[in-house]
Backbone as a chain_set.jsonl record, in Angstrom:
{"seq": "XXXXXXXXXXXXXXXXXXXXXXXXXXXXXXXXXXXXXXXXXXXXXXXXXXXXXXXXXXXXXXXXXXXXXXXXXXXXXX", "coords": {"N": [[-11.126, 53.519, -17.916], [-10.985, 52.9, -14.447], [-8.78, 51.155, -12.256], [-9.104, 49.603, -9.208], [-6.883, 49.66, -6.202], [-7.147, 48.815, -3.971], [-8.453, 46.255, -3.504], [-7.918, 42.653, -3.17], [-5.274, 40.964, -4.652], [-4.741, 37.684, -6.256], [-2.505, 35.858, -6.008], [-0.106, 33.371, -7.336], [1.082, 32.027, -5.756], [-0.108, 32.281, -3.732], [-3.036, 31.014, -4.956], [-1.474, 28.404, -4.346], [-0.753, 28.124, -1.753], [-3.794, 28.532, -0.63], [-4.877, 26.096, -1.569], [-2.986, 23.816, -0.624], [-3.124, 24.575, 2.397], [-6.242, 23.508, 2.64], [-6.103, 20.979, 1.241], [-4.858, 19.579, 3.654], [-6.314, 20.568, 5.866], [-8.467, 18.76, 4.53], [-7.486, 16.096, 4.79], [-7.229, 15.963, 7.554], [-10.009, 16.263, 8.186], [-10.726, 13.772, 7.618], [-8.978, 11.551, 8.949], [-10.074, 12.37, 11.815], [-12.871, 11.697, 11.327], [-12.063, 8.827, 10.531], [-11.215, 7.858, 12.979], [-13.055, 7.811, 15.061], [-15.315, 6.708, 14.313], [-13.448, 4.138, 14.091], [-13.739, 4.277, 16.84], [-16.558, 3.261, 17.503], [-16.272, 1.17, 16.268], [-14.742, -0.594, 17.79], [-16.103, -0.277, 20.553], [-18.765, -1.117, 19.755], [-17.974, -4.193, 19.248], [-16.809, -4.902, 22.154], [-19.595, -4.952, 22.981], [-21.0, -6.46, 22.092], [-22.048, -9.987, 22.041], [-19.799, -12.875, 22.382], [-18.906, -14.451, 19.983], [-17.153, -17.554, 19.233], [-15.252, -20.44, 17.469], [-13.828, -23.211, 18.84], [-11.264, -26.021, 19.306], [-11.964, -28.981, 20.148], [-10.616, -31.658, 21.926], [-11.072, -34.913, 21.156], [-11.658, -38.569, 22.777], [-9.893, -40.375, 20.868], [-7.774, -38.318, 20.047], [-7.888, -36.906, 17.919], [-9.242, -34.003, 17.131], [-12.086, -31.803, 17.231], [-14.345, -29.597, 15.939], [-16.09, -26.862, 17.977], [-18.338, -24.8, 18.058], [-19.005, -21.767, 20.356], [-20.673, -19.462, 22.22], [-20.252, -16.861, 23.684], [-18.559, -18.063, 25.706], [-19.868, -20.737, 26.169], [-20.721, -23.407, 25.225], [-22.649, -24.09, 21.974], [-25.658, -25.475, 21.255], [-26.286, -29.047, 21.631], [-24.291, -31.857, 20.87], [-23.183, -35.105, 21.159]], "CA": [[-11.446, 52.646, -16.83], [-10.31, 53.214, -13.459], [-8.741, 49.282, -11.726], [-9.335, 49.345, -7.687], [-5.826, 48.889, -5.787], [-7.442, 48.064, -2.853], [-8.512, 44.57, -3.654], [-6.381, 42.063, -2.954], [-5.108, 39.997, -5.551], [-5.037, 36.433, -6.357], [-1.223, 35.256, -6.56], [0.012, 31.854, -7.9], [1.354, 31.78, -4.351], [-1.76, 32.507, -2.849], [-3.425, 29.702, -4.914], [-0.692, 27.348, -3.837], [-0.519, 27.946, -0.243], [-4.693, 27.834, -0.228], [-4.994, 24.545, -2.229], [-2.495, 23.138, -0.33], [-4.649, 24.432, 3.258], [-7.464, 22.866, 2.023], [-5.691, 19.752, 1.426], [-3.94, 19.718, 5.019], [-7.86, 20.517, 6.67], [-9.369, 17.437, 4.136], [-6.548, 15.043, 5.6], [-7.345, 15.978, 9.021], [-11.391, 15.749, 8.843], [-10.703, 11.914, 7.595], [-8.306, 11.124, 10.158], [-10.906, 12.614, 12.763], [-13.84, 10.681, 10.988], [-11.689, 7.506, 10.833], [-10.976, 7.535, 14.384], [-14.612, 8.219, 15.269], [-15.438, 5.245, 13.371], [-12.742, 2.931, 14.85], [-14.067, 3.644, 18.637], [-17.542, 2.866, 17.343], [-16.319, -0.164, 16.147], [-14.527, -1.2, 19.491], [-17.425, -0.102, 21.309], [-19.576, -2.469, 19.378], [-17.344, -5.529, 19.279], [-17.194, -5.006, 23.447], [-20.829, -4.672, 23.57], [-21.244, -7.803, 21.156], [-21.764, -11.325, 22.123], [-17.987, -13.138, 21.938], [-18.916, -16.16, 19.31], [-15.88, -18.562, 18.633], [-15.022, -21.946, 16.972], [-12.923, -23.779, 19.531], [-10.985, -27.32, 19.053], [-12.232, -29.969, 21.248], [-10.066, -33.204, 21.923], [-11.688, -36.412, 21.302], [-10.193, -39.251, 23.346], [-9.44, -41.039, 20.316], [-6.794, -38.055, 19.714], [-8.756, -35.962, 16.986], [-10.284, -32.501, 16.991], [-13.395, -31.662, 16.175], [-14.411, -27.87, 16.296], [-16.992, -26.533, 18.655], [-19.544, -23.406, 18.442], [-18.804, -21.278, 21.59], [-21.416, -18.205, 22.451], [-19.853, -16.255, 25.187], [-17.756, -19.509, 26.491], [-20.678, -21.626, 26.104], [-21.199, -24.619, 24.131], [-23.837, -23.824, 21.065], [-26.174, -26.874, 20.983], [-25.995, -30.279, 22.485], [-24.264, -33.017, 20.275], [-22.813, -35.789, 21.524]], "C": [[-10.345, 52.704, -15.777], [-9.78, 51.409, -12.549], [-8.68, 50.201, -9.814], [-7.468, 48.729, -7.428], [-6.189, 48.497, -4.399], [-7.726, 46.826, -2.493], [-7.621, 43.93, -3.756], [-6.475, 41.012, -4.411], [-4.582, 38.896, -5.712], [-3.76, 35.939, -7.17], [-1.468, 33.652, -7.349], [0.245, 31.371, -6.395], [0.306, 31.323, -3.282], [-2.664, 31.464, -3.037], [-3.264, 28.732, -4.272], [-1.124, 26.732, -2.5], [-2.349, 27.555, 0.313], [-5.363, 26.553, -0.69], [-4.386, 23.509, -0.821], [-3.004, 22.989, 1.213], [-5.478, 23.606, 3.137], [-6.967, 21.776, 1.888], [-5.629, 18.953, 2.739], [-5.67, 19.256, 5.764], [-9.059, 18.967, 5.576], [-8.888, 16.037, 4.641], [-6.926, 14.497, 6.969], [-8.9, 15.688, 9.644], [-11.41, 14.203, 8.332], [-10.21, 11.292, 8.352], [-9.089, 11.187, 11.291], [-11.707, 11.211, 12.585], [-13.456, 9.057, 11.189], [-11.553, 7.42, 12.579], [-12.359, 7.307, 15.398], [-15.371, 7.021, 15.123], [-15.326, 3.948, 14.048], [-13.317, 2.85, 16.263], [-15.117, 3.457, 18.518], [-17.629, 1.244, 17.094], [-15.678, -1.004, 17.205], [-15.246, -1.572, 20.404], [-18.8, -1.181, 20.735], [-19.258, -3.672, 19.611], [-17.273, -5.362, 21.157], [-18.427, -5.199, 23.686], [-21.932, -6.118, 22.832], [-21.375, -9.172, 21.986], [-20.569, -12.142, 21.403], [-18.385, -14.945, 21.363], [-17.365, -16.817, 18.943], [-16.068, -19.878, 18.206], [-13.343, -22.287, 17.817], [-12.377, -24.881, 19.052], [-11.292, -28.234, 20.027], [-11.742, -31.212, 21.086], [-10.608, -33.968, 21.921], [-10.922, -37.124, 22.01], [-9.704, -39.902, 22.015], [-8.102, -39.887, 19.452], [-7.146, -37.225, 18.97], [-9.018, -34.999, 17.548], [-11.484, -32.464, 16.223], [-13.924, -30.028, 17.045], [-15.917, -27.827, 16.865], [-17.214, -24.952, 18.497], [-19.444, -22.891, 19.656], [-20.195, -19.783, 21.21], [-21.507, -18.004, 23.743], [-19.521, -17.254, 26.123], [-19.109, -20.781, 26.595], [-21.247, -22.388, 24.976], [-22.252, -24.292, 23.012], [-24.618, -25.108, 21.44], [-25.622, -27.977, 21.779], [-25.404, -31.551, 21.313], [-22.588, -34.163, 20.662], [-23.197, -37.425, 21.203]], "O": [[-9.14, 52.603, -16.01], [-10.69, 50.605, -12.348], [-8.185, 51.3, -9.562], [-6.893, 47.842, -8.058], [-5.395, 47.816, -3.751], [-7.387, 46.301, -1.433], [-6.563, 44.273, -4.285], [-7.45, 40.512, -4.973], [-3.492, 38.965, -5.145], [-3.71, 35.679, -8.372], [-2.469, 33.053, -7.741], [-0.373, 30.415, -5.926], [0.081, 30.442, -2.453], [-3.18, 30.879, -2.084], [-4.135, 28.091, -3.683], [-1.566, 25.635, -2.158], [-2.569, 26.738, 1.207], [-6.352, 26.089, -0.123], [-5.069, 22.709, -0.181], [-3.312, 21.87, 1.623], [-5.236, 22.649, 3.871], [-7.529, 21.108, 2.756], [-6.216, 17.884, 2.909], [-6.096, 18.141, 6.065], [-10.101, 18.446, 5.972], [-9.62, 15.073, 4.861], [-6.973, 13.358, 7.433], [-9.209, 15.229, 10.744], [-12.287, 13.488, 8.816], [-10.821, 10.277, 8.687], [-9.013, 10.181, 11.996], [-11.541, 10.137, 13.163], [-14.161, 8.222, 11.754], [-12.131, 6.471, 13.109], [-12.386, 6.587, 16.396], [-16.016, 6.513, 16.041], [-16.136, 3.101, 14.424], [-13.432, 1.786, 16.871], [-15.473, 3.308, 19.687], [-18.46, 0.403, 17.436], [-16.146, -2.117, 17.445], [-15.27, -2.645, 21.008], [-19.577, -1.827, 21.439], [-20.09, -4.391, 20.165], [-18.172, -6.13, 21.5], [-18.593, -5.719, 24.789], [-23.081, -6.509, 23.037], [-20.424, -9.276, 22.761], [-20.364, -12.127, 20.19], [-18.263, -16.046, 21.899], [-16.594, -16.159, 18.244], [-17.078, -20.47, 18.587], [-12.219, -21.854, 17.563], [-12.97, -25.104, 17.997], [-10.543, -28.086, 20.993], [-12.247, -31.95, 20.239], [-11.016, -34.105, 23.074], [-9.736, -36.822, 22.15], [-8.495, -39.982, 22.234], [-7.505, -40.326, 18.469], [-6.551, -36.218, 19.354], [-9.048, -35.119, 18.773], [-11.812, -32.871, 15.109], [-13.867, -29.604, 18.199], [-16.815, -28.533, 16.407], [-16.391, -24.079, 18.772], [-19.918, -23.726, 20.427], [-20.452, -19.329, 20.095], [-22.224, -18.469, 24.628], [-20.084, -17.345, 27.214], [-18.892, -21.746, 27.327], [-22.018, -22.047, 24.08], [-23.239, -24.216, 23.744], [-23.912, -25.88, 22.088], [-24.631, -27.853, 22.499], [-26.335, -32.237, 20.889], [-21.395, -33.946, 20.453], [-22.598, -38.327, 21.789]]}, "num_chains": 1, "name": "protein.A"}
């Protein structure tokens, strides 16, 4: 049996260095994806209606928390 020296052969090195590639390029499409992600979620929360729970002074000195939707009062209670 005759072996081929033309084929290349398959160091420990060679493993190493393409494992460790392959690592490097799986790092970098999550970092992409996360980022991708995050301006989706920016882009939503801008494009959202801005609900809050405010504190509203009573005169008698108290707080009592108020429903806001987009600076406006929820409901009527008084």
């Amino acid at each position: 049996m005759r072996q081929s020296t033309s084929g290349a052969t398959c160091t420990s090195a060679a493993l190493a260095a393409t494992g460790a590639s392959a690592g490097v390029v799986h790092i970098l499409w999550l970092a992409v994806a996360l980022m991708i992600l995050g301006g989706c979620v920016l882009t939503a929360a801008k494009l959202a209606p801005r609900v809050a729970v405010e504190p509203v002074r009573r005169p008698d000195g108290h707080y009592r928390l108020r429903l806001t939707w987009n600076g406006r009062p929820v409901g009527r209670r008084d």
